[in-house]
KETORPA-742175 format. One record per residue (C-alpha): residue in three letters; x, y, z. Coordinates in pm, whole numbers, plus 50000, padded with zeros to 5 digits. Example, Ala and Ser with C-alpha at 12.3 -4.5 7.8 and 13.67 -1.06 7.14 Angstrom:
// residues 2
Ala512304955050780Ser513674989450714
***
This chain:
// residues 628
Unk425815515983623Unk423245537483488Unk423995572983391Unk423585600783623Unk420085620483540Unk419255655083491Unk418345672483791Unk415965691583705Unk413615703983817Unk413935682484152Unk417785690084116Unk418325711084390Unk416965686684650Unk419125657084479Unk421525675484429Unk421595686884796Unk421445653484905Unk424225642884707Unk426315666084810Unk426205653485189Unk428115623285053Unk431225645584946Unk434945635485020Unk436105647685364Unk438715680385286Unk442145670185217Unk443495704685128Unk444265731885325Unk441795766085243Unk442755798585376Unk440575827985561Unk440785846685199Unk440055816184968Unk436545806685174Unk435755847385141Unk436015842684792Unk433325812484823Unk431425833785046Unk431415857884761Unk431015838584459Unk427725825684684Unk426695861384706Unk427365871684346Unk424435852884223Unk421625872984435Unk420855894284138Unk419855868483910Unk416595866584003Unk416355904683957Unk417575897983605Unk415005870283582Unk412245884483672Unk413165909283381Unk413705887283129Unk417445892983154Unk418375859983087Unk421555864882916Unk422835888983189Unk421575859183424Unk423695836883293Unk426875854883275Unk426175857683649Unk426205823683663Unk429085813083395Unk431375837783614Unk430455819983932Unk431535785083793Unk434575802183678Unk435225819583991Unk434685790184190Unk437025763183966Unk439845788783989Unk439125792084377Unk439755751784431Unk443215751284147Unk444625772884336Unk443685759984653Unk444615720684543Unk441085712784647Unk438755693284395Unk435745708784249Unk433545684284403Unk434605685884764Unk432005691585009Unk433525725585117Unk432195742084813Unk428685727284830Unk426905757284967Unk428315774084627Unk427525749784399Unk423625745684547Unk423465782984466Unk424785779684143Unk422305749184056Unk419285765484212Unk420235799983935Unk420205775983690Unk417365757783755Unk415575791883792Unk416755805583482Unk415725774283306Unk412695778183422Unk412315811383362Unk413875802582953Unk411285774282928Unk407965793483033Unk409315825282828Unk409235801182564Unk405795784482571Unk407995753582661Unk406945728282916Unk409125718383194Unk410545689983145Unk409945661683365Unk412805635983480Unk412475599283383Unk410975578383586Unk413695561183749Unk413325522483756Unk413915500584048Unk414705468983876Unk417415484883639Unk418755512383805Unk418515511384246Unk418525472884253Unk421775468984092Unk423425494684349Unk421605478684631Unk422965443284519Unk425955451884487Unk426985477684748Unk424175463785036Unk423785427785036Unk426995411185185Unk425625425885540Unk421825431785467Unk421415396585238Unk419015368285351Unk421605351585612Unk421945370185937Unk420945403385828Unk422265429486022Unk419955453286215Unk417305427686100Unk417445449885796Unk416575426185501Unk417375443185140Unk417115412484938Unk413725412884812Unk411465447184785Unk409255430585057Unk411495432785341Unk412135470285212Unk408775475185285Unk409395461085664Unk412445478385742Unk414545471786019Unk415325468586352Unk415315511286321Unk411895510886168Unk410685517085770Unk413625526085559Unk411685541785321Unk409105574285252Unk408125574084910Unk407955613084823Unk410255624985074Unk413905615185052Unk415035635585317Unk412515617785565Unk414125583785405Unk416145564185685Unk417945550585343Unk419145583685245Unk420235592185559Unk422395564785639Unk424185566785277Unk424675603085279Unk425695611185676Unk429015624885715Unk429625601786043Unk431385577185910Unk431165550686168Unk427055553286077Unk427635559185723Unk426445526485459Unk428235507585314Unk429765503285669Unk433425505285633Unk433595508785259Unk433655536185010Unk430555560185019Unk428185559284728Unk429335580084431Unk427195611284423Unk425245598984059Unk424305567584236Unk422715583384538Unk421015608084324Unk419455577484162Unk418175563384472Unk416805600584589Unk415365606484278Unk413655571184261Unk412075578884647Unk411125612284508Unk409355599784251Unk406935574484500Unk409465545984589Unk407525527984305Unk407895491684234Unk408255478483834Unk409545440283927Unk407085411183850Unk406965400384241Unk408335415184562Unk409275386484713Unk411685383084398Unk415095383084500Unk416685418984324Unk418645396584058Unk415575381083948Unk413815413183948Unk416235428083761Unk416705398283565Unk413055396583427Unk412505437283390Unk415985434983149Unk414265407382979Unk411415426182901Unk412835451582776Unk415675434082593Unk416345439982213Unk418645419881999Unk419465409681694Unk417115386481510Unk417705366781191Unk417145380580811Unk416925350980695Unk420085346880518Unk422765337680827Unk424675304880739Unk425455300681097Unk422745290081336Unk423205302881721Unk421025268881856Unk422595243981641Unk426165256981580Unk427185280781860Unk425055269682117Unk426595236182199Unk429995244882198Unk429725272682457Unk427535250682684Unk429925221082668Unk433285238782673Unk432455270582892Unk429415261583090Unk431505250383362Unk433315278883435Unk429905305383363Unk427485284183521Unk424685298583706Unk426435291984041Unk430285303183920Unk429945328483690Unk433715333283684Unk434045365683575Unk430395374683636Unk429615363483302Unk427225329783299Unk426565317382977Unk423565298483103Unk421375315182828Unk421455342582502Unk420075361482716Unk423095360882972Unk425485363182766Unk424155394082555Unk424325410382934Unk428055403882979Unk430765400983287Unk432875421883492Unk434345435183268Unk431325447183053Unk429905437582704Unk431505403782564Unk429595410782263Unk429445437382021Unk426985427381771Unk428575426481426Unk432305439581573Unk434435408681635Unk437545427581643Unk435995451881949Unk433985415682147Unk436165398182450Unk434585368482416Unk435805368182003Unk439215376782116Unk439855354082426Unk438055325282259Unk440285332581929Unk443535341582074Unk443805372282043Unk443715382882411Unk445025365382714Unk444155344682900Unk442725324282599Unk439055305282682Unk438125280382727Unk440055278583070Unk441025240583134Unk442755219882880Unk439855220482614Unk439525241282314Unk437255251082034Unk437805232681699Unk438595248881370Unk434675244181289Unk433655258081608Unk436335286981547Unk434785292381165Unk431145288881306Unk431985316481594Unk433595341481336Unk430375337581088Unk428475342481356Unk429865377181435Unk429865387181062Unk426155380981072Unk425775399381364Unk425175375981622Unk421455369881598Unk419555344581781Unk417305323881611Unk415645305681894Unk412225313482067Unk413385323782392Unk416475342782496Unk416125333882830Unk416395290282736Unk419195276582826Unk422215270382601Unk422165231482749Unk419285227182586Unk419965230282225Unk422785204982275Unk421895167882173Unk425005153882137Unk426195115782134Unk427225118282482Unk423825134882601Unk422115105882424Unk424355078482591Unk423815098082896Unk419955096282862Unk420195057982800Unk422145052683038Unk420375071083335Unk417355046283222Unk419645013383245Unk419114985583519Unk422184978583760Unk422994949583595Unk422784968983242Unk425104996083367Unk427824972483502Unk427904957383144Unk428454993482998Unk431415001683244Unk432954970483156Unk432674980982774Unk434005013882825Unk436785005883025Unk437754975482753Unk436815011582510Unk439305033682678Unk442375012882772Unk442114997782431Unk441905030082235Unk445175045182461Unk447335015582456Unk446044988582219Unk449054966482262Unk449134961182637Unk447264934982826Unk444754946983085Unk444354926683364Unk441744937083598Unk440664925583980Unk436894935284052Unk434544937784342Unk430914953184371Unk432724990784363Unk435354990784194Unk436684977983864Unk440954976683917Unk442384974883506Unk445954981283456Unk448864964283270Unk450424956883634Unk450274926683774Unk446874911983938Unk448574916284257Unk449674952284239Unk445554956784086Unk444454942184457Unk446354963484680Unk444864992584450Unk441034973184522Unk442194973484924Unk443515010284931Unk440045017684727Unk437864999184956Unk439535017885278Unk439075051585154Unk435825047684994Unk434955033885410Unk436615067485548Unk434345089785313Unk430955070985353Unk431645075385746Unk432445108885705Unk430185127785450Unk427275091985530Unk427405080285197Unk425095051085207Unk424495041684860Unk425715011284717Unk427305013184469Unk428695048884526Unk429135050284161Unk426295040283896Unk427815008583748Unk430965013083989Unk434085030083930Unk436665020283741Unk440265022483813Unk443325023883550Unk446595019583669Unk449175021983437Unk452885009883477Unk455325037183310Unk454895075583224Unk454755066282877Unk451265050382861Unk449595073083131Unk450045101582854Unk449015081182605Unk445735076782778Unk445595116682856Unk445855119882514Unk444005101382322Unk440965097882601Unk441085129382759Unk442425151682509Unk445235167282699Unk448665166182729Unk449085159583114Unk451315179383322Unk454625163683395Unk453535167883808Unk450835151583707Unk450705114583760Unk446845111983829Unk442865120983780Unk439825114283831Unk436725118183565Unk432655115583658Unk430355129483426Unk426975141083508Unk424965107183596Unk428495086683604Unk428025074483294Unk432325081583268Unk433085074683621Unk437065063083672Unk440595074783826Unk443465069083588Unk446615064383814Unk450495060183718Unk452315036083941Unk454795054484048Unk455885032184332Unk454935031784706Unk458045054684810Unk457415096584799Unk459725118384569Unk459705152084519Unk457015153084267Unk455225122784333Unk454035112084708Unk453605075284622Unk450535050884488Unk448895045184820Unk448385084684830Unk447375090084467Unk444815062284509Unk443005084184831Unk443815115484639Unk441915111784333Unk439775084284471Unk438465112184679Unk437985138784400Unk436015114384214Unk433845107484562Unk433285142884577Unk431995143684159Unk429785114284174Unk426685120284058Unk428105147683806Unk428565177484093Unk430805202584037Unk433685208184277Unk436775232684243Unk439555208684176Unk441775226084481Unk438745212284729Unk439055178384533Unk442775177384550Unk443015193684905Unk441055171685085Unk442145140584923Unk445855149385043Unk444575160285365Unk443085124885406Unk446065107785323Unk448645131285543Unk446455115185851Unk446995078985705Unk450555088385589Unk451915119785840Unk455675106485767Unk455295104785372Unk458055136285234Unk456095145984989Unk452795152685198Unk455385170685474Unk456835194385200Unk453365209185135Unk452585232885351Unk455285246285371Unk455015256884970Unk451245268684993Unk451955303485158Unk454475315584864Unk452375307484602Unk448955313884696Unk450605349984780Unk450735356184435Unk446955354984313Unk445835393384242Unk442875396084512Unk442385375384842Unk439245355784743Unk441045348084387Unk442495315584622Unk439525299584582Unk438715304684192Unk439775271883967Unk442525283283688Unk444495303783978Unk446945277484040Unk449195252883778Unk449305219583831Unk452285219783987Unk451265243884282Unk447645231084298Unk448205202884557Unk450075224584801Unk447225254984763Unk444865229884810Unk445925206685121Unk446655240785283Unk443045256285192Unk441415224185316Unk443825222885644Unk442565261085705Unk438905251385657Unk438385221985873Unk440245244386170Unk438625273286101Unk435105255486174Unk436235218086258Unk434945189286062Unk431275195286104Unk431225229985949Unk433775214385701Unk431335189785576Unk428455214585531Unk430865238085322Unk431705202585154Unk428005194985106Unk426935229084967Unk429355229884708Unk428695197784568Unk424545205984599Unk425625233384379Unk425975262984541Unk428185289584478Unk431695290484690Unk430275322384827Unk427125310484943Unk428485278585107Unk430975304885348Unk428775322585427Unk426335287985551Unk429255271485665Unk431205297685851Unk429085330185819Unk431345348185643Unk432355359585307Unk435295349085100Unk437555377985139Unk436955375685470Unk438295334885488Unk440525343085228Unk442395370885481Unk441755347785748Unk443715320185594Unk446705343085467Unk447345356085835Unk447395321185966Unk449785307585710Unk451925343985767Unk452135335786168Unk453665302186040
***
């Protein structure tokens, strides 16, 4: 947040205005302790006197003896300094200042100085989006008050223009951040707006309510966006790095961390879409100090050094990408591209981006060949010794070292499910998957974490007995199952139920969308529990999901990916998805469903789906699960 300004020489009517935003007394003030305010108010009458003689020094022990007077007045009263009961006081002691400044400066020969001119983009946009938009967004504004883009600032509300530039008491704004009613008071039923913040917004108003974004129909985080890129300064190459940011840094960060700080996620509110974003930071602040490893969050979650370590999921950096990253800081973290703002996806030109390419430009025919080669690929690099048999039909490819009839009750569990989700979410592509989907089911523990390992990197979870991969385009598009038999145990509910688990997940990814893997997992269980309501396993999780999602910091946290272990996913999940579909029923399901995968943010798909935030579903779901 930007710091608070001077306030002078408009200070007294910012300061004023400020001021009406004060915390409500919480300490008690006798007759004698608001005489003494009374006083210390009167005390500075004769600085004008002393003023107008060029007493200035004699003015400002006045003054200095006021502030001291009225500090000692609220410690021994147990009132703060900055409670509103003092604000007649303290707008007499700024208006003696502000005169005897004045006064100093033309003495002087000095010119008064003038405040900055405050900016919308960096400094009032930020506090609007932030504080404003969950009620007065783009959905359902309330009031019809729209405060997403300048140009419904301009055309107020319901309660007519919001805004007179010059005059910020005649500003409906002001007057609804800074009345003491607080059932009329903004942001409706939160905290008021700190006093430096609402002198920002004043000030700005003051100064003409003037507009420095490239386009008023901009939303405010594009406005601010493309003001901060403007003006932002960073460190550029010498000439002597050893470490490129496009060709070494670059690539890693998009392909191990652009999941998680996408455009739409942004967990943490960092995205590392671009340098650009990244240089701006998260939550938390700066990620990156140029030059200062030792000081940077990203340098010491991505190293180690700090918990939780990044990436999130089971990936990590290599020892190269660790070495590259550390130069990098050294050599102060310059980027040596053209534009800040590109993004990081496009420096990378990897194998896989190159397969990708190809394959997205394959006929049918071509791509059903490459599926077959990468599943012979895969099962032969994880368990070179075992036979794959494989059943096959124009969707799926069955592989496993099972026997070919086990593989076609997998094909006929497949084929149901894969029925159940093109009816419900009207699928009607054929086939769902480019080059179909492949299906690996494996016979003992012992070979499904030998394929983990050597084909997905990872050492899988002992509650863990299946996944599902699709890559962007489905050039990867499979489920790798364990048979674990058709009877539920404790930690496993059965093949049938694994198959219409996962098989959903990777229904849900086709095409390379991004889904939180509790909405993958949840409604793949949920799907099964109505095929199978008497299977143990499915029975026991509910009754699990209240206990553990009750540990997750914050409400809303429920829905973020890396909140849950593997072990306490599926119950989090099927309980999340049960919640959702009641909440709304199956129709408002689907369109939460069908945002997500479109890419939207979680956020954004509640408030389409069910019109309302996530805390808000979030404490919705916990009180249903406590009534349980």
């Amino acid at each position: 947040m930007p710091a608070p300004r001077s306030l002078r020489p408009l200070g007294l009517a910012i300061l004023t205005l400020a001021l009406l935003a004060g915390v409500p007394v919480k300490g008690e003030l006798t007759k004698e302790n608001r005489a003494e305010i009374a006083d210390v108010t009167r005390s500075l009458g004769p600085v004008s006197a002393h003023v107008r003689k060029k007493e200035f020094d004699e003015a400002e022990k006045l003054i200095s003896a006021a502030e001291e007077k009225l500090a000692a007045i609220a410690t021994a009263a147990a009132v703060k300094e900055d409670d509103r009961v003092f604000n007649p006081a303290r707008i007499a002691i700024q208006k003696a200042k502000n005169t005897l400044s004045l006064a100093r400066d033309k003495a002087s020969g000095k010119k008064p100085e003038k405040p900055k001119p405050v900016s919308f983009a960096l400094e009032v946009a930020p506090i609007v989006s932030a504080r404003c938009l969950g009620c007065h967004g783009q959905n359902n504004p309330r009031a019809n008050l729209r405060l997403d883009t300048f140009a419904s600032w301009r055309r107020g509300g319901r309660s007519g223009p919001i805004l007179a530039p010059g005059n910020p008491r005649g500003s409906l704004l002001i007057g609804r951040i800074t009345t003491n009613n607080e059932q009329a008071r903004m942001p409706q039923g939160e905290e008021a707006l700190p006093a430096d913040e609402i002198n920002i917004i004043a000030l700005w108003i003051t100064q003409g309510a003037r507009f420095d974004g490239h386009s008023e129909t901009a939303t405010l985080d594009e406005v601010s966006s493309n003001v901060a890129l403007r003006n932002f300064d960073y460190p550029r190459p010498k000439g002597t790095e050893t470490v490129s940011f496009t060709r070494d840094i670059a690539p890693f960060m998009a392909n191990l961390c652009g999941g998680c700080h996408s455009a739409q996620r942004k967990s943490g509110g960092l995205s590392l879409v671009s340098y650009f974003d990244l240089m701006q930071g998260g939550e938390s602040g700066e990620v990156i100090i140029p030059g200062d490893k030792d000081k940077s969050r990203l340098f010491r979650l991505v190293g180690g050094l700090e918990n939780p370590r990044m990436p999130a999921n089971q990936s990590r950096i290599t020892r190269k990408n660790y070495d590259d990253l550390k130069k990098w800081f050294e050599e102060g973290n310059t980027f040596d591209g053209e534009n800040p703002r590109t993004p990081l996806r496009t420096y990378v030109r990897s194998d896989e981006e190159m397969a990708r390419e190809k394959f997205a430009k394959m006929t049918p025919e071509e791509r059903k060949k490459m599926r077959e080669d990468r599943t012979a690929e895969l099962w032969k690099k994880a368990l070179p010794k075992e036979t794959m048999n494989k059943v096959e039909d124009a969707e799926f490819l069955v592989v496993g070292n099972v026997s070919p009839e086990r593989l076609a009750e997998v094909q006929k569990w497949a084929t149901s499910q894969l029925d159940s989700l093109r009816k419900g979410f009207r699928a009607g592509e054929s086939p769902v998957w480019k080059g179909r989907l492949t299906i690996f089911v494996i016979k003992d523990r012992f070979g499904y974490d030998e394929f983990n390992l050597t084909n997905n990197n990872r050492q899988a979870p002992r509650e863990l007995s299946g996944h599902s991969v699709v890559t962007a385009n489905d050039e990867d598009a499979y489920l790798c199952l364990q048979d674990v038999g058709d009877s539920a145990s404790a930690t496993a509910p059965g093949l049938h139920v694994g198959v219409i688990d996962h098989l959903t997940g990777a229904f849900l990814k086709r095409g390379g969308a991004s889904v939180p893997e509790w909405l993958a997992r949840g409604m793949g269980l949920a799907m099964a529990f109505k095929e199978h309501p008497s299977n143990s396993y499915l029975q026991d999780l509910p009754s699990e999901a209240y206990t553990v999602a009750g540990s997750v910091p914050s409400p809303e946290d429920i829905f973020e990916d890396g909140s849950f272990s593997p072990a306490t996913l599926p119950s989090v999940g099927f309980s999340l998805v049960e919640f959702l579909v009641n909440a709304g029923g199956p129709q408002r399901f689907a369109q939460f469903v069908g945002s997500v995968r479109e890419g939207g943010s979680l956020a954004d798909a509640a408030k389409a789906a069910y019109s309302t935030d996530l805390t808000t579903l979030a404490r919705q779901y916990f009180a249903t699960k406590k009534k349980r």
